[in-house]
Structure formats: C-alpha cells, structure tokens
N, C-alpha and C positions, 0 to 999 in steps of 0.2 A: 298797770294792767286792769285794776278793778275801774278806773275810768272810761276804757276805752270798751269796755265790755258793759259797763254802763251806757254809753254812748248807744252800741248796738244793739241793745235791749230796747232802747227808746226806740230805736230807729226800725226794726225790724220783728220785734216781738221776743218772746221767749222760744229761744232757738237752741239754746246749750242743754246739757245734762251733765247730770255727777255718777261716780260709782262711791255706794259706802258698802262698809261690813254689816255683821248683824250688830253691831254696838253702838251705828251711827254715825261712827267716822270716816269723815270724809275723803278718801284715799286719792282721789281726781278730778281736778277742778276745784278746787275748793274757792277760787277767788268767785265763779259763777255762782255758787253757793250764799257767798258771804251778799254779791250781789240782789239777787233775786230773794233774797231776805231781805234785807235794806229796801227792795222795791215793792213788797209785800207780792212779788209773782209767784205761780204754781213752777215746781219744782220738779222735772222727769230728774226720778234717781234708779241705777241701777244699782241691785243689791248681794254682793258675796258673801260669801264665809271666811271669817276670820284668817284661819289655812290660803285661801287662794289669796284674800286682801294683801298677807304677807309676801307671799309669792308676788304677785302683781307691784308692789310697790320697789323690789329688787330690778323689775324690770324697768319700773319708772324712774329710780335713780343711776342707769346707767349711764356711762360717757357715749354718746352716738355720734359726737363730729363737731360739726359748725356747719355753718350756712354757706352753700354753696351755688353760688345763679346761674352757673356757666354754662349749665345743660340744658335753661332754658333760651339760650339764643335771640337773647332780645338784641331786636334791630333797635337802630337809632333812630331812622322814622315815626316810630312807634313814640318818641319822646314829645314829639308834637302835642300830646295831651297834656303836657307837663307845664306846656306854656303859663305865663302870669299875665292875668287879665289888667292890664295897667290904665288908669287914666280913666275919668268917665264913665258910665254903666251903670246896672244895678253897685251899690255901694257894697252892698254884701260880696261881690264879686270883681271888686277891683281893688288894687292893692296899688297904691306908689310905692316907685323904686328907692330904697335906701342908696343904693350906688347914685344913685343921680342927685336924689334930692340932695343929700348930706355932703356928697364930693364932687362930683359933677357940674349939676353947676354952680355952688358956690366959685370954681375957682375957674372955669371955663374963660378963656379969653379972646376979645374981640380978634378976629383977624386966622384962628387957631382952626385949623382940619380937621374933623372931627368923624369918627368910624365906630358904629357899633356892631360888633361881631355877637352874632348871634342873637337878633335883635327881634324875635318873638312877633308878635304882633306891629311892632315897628311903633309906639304911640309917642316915647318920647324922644328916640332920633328923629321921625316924623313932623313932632311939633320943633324942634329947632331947625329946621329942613324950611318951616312954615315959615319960622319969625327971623329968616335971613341968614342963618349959618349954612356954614359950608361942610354939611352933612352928607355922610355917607352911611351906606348897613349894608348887609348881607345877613341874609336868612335862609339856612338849606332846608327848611321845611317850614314855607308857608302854607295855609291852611286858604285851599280852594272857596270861596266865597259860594253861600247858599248850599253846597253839599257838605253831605256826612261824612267824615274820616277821609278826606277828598286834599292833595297836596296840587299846590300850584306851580308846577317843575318851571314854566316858560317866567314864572315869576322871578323865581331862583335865578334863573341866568340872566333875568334885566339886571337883576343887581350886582351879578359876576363882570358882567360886560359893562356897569357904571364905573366900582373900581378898577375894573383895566383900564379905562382913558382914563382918569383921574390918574392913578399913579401915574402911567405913562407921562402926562402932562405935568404932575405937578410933585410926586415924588411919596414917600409915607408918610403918614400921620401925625400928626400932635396928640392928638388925643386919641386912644383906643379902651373902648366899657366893652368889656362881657361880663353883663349880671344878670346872674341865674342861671349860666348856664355850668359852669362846673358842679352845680349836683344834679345835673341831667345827664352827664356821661355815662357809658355804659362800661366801661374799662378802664383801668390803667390807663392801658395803653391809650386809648383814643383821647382821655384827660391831657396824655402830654402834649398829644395832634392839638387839640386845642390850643393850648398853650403857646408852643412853638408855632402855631398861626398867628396870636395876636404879636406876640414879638416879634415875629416877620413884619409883621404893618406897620411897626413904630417907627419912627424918626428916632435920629440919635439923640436929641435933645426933647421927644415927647415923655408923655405920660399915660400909663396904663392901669387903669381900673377896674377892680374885681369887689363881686361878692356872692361868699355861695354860704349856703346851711350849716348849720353848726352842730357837732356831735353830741355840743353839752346841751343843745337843745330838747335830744332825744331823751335825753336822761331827766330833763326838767318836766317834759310831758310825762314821762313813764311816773314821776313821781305824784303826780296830781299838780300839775299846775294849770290853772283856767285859761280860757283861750275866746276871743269872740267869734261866738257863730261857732263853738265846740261842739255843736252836737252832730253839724255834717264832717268834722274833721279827725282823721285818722291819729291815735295818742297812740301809739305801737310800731315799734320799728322792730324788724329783725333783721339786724345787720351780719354781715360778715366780717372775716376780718381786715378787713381793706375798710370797713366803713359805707359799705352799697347794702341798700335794701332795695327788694323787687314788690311791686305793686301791681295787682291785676283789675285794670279799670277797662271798663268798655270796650271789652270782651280779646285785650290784649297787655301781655307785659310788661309793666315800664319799670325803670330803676330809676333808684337816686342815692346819690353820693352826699356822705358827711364827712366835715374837716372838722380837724382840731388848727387851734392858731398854729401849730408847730408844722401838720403836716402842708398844711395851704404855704407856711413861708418854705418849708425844705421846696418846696414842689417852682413856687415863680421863683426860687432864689437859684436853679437851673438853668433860668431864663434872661435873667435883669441881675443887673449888678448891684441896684438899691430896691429893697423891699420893705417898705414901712407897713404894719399893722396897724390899720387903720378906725381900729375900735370894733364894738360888737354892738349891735341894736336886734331885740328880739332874737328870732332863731338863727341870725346871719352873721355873719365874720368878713370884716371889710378890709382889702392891701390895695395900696397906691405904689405903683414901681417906675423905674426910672431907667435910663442906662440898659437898653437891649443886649445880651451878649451873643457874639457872633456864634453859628449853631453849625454842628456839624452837615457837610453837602446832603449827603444821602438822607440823613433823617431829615433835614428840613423839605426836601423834596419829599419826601413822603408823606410829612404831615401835611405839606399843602397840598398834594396829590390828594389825598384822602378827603379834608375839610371843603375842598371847594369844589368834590367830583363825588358826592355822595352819595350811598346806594337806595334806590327808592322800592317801592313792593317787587317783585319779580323782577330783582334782580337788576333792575333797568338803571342806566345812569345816563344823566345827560351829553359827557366828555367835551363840554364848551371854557372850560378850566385851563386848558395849555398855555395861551395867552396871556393869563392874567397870573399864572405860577412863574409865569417866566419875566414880565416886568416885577413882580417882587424881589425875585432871587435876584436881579439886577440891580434893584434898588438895594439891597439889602447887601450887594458887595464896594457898594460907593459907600454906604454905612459905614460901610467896617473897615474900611479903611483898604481893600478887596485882598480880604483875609482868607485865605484858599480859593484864588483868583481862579485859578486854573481847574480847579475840582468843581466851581460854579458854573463857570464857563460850559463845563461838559453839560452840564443839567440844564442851562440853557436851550442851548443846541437837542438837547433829547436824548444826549448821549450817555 
C-alpha cells in the first residue's frame, strides 16, 4: 500500500489527507501519513475529538462486503487498452512474450499450423507469418491505425474469413497461444468462451499454450517488491472474489483477472485431457495442454457464437462468424470421433 501511494505522490503531488484526534493519532490513512513523512511533504490533516475519533473508527472497522464490478458493466471492447506492446518500440514499452519466448518457440515445429487466438497487436504470430510459417490470428479488437480509441471491425473479419478457408481446407491446428488474454476477461463466464474457443481449434494430437497473471503477483507488489519503470506502474489491486480487479484508464473501465496455479489448471483441465503447469516467470503462470476434450453442442456453439461475433460500441456486431463456427464444429466432430454427431449436426445446420 505504502508503495503504491508512494508512487502517486511522485506522480501527481500531494493529493491525500489524514483525520486525527486531539492527541495526534492518526484514526485514517495512516499509511498516507507515514508516507508524506518519509517524503518530508506538507500534510492536509483533519482534526476531531477524541469522542467522535472513537465513534468514527467503529465505523471504520466495520464488515461492508467485498468488491463487486458487476454494476459497472464493462464491455470487452474496452479491453483493447489492456493490450501488450510486444516486440520493438520504445523499450520502456515493450515487453516479449514469456509464452513464446520460453514455450513456443522453443518447441514449434517445422511443418506445424500455427493459431494465435487473441493476438493483440499481432507482432509475434506476425513475424512467423514473415519467416515462412503457416500462421494464423484472430483478433476481435484490433486497434484502428492513427485514431484514438478507434477499432478496426473489417480487420477483424479478414482474419475470421482466413481461418474459415484455412480450416475448411486444412483442418485445426497444431499449435494454438492465447497469451495474455485470460486476465483480460471480463467474466466467468466469457473466461470459459475463451477457453472452449481455443480447444475448438485444436487438433487432436495438437498443443495449446497459455499464460495469464498471477495472484501471488498481487500480493508480492502489495508487499513492496521493486519493479522496472515502478513509478508509472499500478502496486494495488482490489480484487474480488473470483480474483478480477477493475481499472479506470482513459476515461473507461477495464478488468483484469488473476490465477492461482490451482484455479488456471481446474479451469483448462475442463477442456484438455492433459494439463502441464508450466512454471512461473515474474507476474505470470505458464500451462501447455494436450488431448481436447469433446464439449458439450450447445455451449460450444455459444462460445463460439460469442468469441468470433463480438459486441463492438453501440451495440454493433459484424455477424460474418456463421461460416467459420460451422467448419469448426465439423472439424471438431471428426476430432472426436463425432461424439454427439447428431446434436452437432443440428448446430451446423442453424438448428
């Protein structure tokens, strides 16, 4: 706490106040306090009486709840600011991928399909795209070139309509990365959409790569641990119980989701039959999974319904998704061996 209000004090000045009694002590805020001493700043204190301090601090230890985001309705859209600047750039502002560098391509092989779901800025499916692999992305919220907070929807559907002749022609994946994006989810539920997308894409004998933030992360910041380029960077989380915290950045909503190793393996071991935890480096939690398992009709239709027919500001959706939902669920009942042949079948058809 006392770092991250540190932080803000550098950044923004002396912004806080304390309330004491007439004795001096400090009944609220006290971490500000302890701060702006440490920083030799001027000190706005308000001051009660002993009587009311007491009073006031019966109210300050009460039980009020927990953290709850749901009322403010953050869209997914809105996650777009969440992106990671990868690859190239000011340095200060680019970060390589742990999922790539460390699993990716170490074991990436000649000849292998390769899909990144959810693929941000596109920089390293892009450059394998470049040096001759058989790369593929999808991205539901690409960032319109030269405007401000600006989505490039006809972008989105190039990519929708690459994987639909692709699968069509050649079937699902070997390889499928989504990194970074499961702590940009906004739900539960949309976490699962997630999920049950990328194992829709897999081949039966591919491999699927994750890695999202780590909960012990939060707890290593809150305790004072150092960070490069700490002083533009947020040490405070308020999480809920699920693990989501909401962030208000340019001059909109966004969440982000933390795992524990237990809840990331309960969560793909839903999905995949083998779930390897694949180590930890800095704030992020790494699994390599194997073995898709066949998903129920209706929800798998819905998660791809959802993931690949996005809602963009006012409501708007593209609806260029039906086509490429429907050579999945195909491919995905020759996977399985066409394991609720007949229940796929209808979802095909639209039925």
């Amino acid at each position: 706490m006392r770092e991250e209000i540190t932080r803000l004090v550098a950044r923004y000045g002396e912004w806080g106040s304390v309330v004491a009694d007439h004795n001096g002590r400090v009944i609220l805020n006290q971490d500000y306090a302890v701060v702006a001493a440490d920083l030799h700043k001027p000190l706005l204190c308000y001051r009660v009486s002993v009587q009311e301090a007491d009073e006031l601090m019966q109210w300050l230890d009460g039980d009020y709840g927990v953290y709850d985001y749901t009322a403010l309705g953050i869209k997914a859209y809105n996650q777009h600011w969440c992106q990671m600047h990868r690859l190239g750039g000011d340095e200060s502002k680019s970060n390589k991928s742990a999922v790539y560098e460390q699993h990716v391509l170490p074991e990436l092989k000649l000849g292998q399909r390769i899909v990144d779901f959810g693929a941000g800025e596109l920089a390293y499916i892009q450059s394998l795209k470049n040096a001759g692999w058989d790369a593929h992305w999808y991205e539901p919220h690409v960032k319109a070139s030269g405007k401000q907070n600006a989505l490039d929807v006809a972008a989105t559907v190039s990519h929708i309509r690459d994987l639909q002749r692709d699968i069509q022609a050649n079937g699902l994946y070997d390889v499928v990365v989504l990194d970074s994006v499961l702590n940009s989810v906004t739900s539960l539920d949309f976490e699962q959409h997630v999920v049950a997308a990328c194992s829709s894409l897999l081949s039966k004998t591919g491999t699927f790569y994750t890695g999202t933030r780590s909960l012990a992360s939060v707890t290593r910041r809150a305790g004072g641990s150092k960070s490069r380029n700490n002083r533009y960077r947020r040490n405070l989380e308020f999480l809920d119980e699920n693990g989501f915290s909401a962030t208000f950045r340019t001059g909109v909503w966004t969440m982000q989701r933390f795992h524990t190793p237990q809840s990331l393996h309960d969560l793909l071991s839903q999905y995949f039959g083998e779930v390897q935890l694949a180590g930890q480096t800095g704030g992020s939690i790494f699994a390599k999974c194997q073995y898709p398992l066949p998903q129920d009709p209706e929800k798998q239709r819905l998660a791809l319904e959802t993931e690949f027919n996005m809602e963009y500001p006012n409501g708007y959706r593209h609806n260029r998704h039906k086509a490429l939902v429907q050579a999945i669920v195909r491919e995905c009942a020759k996977r399985d061996g066409n394991s609720n042949s007949e229940a796929k079948e209808d979802i095909i058809r639209g039925e």
